[in-house]
C-alpha positions as CSV (number, residue, x, y, z in Angstrom):
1,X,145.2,84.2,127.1
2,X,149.0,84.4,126.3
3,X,150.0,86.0,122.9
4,X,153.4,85.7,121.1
5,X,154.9,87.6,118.3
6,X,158.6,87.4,117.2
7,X,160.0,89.5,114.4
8,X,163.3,88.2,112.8
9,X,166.3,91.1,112.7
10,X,167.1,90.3,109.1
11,X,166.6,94.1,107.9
12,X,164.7,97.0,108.4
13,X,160.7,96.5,108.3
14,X,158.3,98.1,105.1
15,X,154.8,99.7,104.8
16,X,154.1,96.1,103.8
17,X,155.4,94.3,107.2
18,X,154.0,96.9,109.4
19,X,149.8,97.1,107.4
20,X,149.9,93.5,107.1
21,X,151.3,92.5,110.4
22,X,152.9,94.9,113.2
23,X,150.4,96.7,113.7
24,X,148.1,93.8,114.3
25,X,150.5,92.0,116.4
26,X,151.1,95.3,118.7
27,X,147.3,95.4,118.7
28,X,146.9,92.2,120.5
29,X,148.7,93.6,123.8
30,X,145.5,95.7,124.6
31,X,143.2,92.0,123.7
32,X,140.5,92.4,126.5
33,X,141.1,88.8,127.1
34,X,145.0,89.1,127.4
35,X,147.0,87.7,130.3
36,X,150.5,88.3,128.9
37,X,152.0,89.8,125.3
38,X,155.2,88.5,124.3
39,X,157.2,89.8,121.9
40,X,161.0,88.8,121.4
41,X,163.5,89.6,118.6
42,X,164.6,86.6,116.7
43,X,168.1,86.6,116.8
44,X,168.9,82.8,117.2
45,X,166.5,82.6,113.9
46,X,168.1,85.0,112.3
47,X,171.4,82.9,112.4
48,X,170.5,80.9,109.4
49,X,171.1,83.9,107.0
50,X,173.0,86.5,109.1
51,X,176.6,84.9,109.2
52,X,179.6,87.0,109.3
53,X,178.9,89.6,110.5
54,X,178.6,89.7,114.0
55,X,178.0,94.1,114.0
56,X,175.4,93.4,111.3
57,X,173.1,91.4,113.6
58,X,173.7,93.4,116.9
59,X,172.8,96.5,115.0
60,X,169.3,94.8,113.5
61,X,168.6,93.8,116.6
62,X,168.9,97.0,118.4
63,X,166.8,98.4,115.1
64,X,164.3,96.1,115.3
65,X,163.4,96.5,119.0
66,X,163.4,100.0,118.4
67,X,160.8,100.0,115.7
68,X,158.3,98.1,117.6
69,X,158.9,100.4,120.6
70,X,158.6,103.6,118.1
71,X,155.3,101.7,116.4
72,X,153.6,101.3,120.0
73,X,154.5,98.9,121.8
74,X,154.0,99.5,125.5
75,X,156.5,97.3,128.1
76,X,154.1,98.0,130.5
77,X,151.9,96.1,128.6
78,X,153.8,93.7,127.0
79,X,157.5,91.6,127.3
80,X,160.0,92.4,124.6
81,X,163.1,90.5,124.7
82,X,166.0,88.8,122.5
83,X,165.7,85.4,122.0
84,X,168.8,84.4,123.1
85,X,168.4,86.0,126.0
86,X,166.5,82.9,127.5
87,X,168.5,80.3,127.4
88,X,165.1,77.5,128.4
89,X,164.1,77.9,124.9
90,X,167.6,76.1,123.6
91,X,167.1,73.9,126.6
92,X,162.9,73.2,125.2
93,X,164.3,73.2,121.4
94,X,166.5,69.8,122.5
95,X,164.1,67.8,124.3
96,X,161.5,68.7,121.5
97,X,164.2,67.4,119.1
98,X,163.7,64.3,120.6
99,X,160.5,63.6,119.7
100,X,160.3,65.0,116.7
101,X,160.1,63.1,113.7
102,X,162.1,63.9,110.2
103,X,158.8,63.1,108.2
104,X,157.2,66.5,109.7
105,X,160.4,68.7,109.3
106,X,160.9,67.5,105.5
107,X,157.4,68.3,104.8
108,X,158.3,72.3,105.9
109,X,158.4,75.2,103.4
110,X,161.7,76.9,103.9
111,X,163.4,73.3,103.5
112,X,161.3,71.9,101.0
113,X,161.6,75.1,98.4
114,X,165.6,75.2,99.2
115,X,165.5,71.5,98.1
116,X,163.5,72.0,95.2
117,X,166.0,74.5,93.8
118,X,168.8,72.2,94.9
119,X,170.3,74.8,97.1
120,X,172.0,73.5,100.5
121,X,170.3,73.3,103.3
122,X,171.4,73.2,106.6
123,X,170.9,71.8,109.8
124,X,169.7,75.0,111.4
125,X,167.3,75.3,108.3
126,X,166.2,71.7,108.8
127,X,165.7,71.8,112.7
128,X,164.2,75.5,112.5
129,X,160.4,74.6,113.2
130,X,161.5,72.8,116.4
131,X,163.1,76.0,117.5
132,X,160.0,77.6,116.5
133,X,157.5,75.3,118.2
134,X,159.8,76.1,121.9
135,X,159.7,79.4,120.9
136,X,156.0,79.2,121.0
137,X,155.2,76.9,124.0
138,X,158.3,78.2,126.2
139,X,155.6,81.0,127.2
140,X,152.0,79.3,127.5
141,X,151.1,80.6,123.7
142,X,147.1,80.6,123.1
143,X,147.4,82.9,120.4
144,X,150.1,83.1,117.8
145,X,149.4,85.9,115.0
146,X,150.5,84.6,112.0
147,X,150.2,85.1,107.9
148,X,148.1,82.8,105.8
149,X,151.4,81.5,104.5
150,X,152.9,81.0,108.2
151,X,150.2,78.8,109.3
152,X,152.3,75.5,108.7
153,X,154.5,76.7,111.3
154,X,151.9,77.1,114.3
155,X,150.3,73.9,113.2
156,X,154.1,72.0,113.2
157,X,153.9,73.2,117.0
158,X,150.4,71.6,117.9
159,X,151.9,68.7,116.2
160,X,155.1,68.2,118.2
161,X,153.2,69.9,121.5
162,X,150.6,66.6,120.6
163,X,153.1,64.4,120.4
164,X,155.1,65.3,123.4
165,X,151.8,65.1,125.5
166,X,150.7,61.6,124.1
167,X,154.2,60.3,125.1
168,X,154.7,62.5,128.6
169,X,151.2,63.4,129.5
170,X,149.9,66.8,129.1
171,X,152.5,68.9,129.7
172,X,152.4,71.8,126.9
173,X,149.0,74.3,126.2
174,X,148.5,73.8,122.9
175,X,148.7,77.0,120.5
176,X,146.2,78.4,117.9
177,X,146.8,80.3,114.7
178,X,145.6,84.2,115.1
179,X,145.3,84.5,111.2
180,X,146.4,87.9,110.5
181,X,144.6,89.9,107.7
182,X,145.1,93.2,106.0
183,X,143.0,96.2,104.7
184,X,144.5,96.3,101.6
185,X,146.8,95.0,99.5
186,X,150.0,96.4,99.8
187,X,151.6,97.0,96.8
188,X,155.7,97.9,95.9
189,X,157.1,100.6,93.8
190,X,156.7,98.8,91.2
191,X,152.8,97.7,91.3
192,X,153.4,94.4,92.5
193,X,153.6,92.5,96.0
194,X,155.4,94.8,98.5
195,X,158.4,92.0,99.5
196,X,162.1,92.7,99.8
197,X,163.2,90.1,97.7
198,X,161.7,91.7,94.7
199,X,163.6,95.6,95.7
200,X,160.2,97.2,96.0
201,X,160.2,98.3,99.4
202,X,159.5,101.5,101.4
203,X,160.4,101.5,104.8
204,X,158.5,102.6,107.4
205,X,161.5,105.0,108.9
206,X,162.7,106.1,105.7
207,X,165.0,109.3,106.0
208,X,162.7,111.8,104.5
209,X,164.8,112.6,101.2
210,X,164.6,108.8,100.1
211,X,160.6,108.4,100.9
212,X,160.2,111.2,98.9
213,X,162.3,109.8,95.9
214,X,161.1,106.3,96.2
215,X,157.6,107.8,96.2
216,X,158.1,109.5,93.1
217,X,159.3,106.5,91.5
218,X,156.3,104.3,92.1
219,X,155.0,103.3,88.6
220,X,152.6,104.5,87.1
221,X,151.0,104.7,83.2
222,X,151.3,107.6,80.7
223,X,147.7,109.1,80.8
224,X,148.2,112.9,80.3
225,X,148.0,115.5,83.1
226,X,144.5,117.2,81.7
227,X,142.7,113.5,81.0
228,X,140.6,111.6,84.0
229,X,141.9,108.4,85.7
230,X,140.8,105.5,87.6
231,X,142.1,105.6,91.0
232,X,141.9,101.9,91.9
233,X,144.0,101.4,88.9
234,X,147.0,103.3,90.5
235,X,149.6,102.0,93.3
236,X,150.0,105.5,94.0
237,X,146.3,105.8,94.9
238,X,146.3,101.8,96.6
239,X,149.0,103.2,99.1
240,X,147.6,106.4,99.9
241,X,144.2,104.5,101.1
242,X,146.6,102.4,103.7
243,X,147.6,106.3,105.5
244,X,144.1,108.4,104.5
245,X,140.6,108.5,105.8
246,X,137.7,107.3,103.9
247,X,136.8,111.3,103.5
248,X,140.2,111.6,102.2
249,X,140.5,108.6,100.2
250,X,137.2,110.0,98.2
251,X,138.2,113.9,98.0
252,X,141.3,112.9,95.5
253,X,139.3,109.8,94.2
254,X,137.1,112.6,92.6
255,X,140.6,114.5,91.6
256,X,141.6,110.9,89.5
257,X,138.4,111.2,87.7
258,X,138.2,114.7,87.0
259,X,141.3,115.1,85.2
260,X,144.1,117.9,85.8
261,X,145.8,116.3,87.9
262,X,148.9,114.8,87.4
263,X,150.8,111.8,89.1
264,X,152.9,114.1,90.6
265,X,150.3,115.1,92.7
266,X,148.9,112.2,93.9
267,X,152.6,111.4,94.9
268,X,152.9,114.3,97.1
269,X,149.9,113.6,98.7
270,X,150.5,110.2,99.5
271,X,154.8,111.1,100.9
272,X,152.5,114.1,103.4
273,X,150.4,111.1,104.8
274,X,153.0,108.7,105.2
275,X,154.9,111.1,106.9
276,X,152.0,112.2,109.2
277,X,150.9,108.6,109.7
278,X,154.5,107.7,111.3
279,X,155.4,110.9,112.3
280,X,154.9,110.3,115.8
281,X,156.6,106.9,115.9
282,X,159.7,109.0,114.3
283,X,160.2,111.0,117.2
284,X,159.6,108.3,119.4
285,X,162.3,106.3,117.4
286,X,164.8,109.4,117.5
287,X,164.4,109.5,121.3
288,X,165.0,105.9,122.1
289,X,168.1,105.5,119.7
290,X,169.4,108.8,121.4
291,X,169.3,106.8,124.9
292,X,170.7,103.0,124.5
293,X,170.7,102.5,128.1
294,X,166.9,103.1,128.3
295,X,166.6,100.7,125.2
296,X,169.1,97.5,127.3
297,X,167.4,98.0,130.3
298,X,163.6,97.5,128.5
299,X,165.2,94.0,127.2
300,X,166.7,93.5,130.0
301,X,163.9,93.4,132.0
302,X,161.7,91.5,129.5
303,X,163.8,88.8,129.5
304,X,163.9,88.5,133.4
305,X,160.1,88.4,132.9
306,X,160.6,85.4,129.5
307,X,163.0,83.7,131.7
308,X,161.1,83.0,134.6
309,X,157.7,81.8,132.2
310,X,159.7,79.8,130.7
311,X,161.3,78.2,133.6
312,X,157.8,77.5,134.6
313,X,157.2,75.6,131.2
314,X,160.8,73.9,131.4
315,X,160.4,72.7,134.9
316,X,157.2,70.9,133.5
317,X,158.9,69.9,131.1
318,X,162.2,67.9,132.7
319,X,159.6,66.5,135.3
320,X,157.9,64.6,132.6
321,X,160.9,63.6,130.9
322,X,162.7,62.3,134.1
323,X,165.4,65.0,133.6
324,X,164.6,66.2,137.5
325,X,163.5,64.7,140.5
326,X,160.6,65.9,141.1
């Protein structure tokens, strides 16, 4: 079984990204039934909003390897890589083009909402589930974690992977949705969904001063300091369940309903968790970002390791097509 996971280097990742997927997709490199893991940075995506501003993108690139390297994953385990570093996927993203027909691509959320609104849309934006689907299938995918809301895009793949096959004969393994779940919801600073585009974020390597003053800004009601309160009525208390064992989670349960305890409390607690919780993956972090050449050569060799899967799948590839002559 092959697993793939790509993270886009649009910004820095929250509590939400890494509890409702990271950690899951880092998980799957130590699947019992795992052949291969592999995880690349999604720079060529990231080109449909990152324009201008050529530092910008090096520099979340670099960031966002580090994170997952910090966070656990293991290159001895598993292949991390930039995207454009394997230069088969442009080559797969073409032929796929091909064959692909506008009716599927129109039907695709990130066009369909920018149409809706009557906002531009692009050709990168149009053609992006192509370059998805050769993302996917450069590498042998079976498994392909994925939120509820980004199943479209594995089942776009199959479609096109289908396609291709009933025209050139089976050519391309057919990939399958790893439906990702969390253990809770993860709520922002302000009660609702944890999602950049609502300014609600904490991020998961925070400098210490700012955790500690968006933490004290979550919301929360105006119940006195001496009266009880109900815990699962609290985003202080839903986030401190994400870091804190069940023993914990019930010890200052019983402090909500008790009364004499103010927010401020419950805040503390949950800043000391989230620091313990990534504590580790901090100093990992630190020690990477002090030694870039370790960082280049872990991509480096991942993508030696991308490029030659995917040469595998691109030599099947041009052979069915007539594009070799073999």
């Amino acid at each position: 079984m092959n697993a793939l996971s790509g993270i886009q280097p649009t910004g820095r990742p929250h509590w939400g990204n890494y509890f409702g997927a990271i950690r899951q997709y880092i998980a799957l490199q130590d699947h019992p039934q795992r052949r291969q893991a592999f995880y690349f940075i999604a720079d060529l995506h990231a080109l449909t909003t990152v324009r201008g501003t050529p530092q910008v993108l090096r520099n979340n690139v670099r960031d966002a390897a580090l994170d997952l390297l910090a966070l656990g994953l293991d290159p001895t385990k598993a292949t991390l890589f930039r995207q454009s570093d394997v230069p088969q996927v442009t080559e797969l993203t073409w032929v796929l083009m091909t064959i692909t027909q506008m009716h599927l691509l129109e039907k695709c959320h990130a066009y369909k909402d920018k149409r809706e609104k009557g906002i531009p849309a692009d050709a990168g934006l149009f053609t992006y589930p192509v370059l998805m689907a050769a993302d996917i299938l450069a590498y042998d995918s079976d498994l392909v974690p994925v939120g509820v809301d980004q199943v479209q895009h594995v089942e776009v793949t199959r479609d096109i992977a289908q396609r291709f096959n009933g025209m050139y004969g089976e050519t391309l393994r057919l990939p399958e949705a790893y439906v990702l779940g969390t253990a809770a919801k993860v709520v922002g600073t302000d009660g609702e969904k944890m999602s950049k585009s609502y300014g609600n974020t904490i991020e998961i390597f925070e400098e210490p001063k700012k955790l500690r003053k968006k933490i004290n800004g979550i919301k929360t009601d105006s119940t006195p300091v001496e009266e009880p309160k109900n815990p699962d009525a609290d985003s202080v208390f839903t986030l401190y369940k994400l870091f804190a064992s069940p023993e914990e989670q019930e010890a200052l349960a019983a402090r909500y309903r008790a009364g004499g305890m103010g927010y401020g409390e419950a805040k503390s607690a949950l800043y000391e968790a989230a620091m313990s919780h990534f504590g580790e993956a901090r100093e990992r972090r630190e020690a990477l970002a002090a030694d870039p050449g370790t960082l280049e050569d872990i991509l480096q060799a991942g993508a030696a390791k991308a490029r030659a899967k995917a040469q595998e799948v691109v030599d099947r590839v041009r052979r069915a097509v007539g594009l070799s002559s073999g």
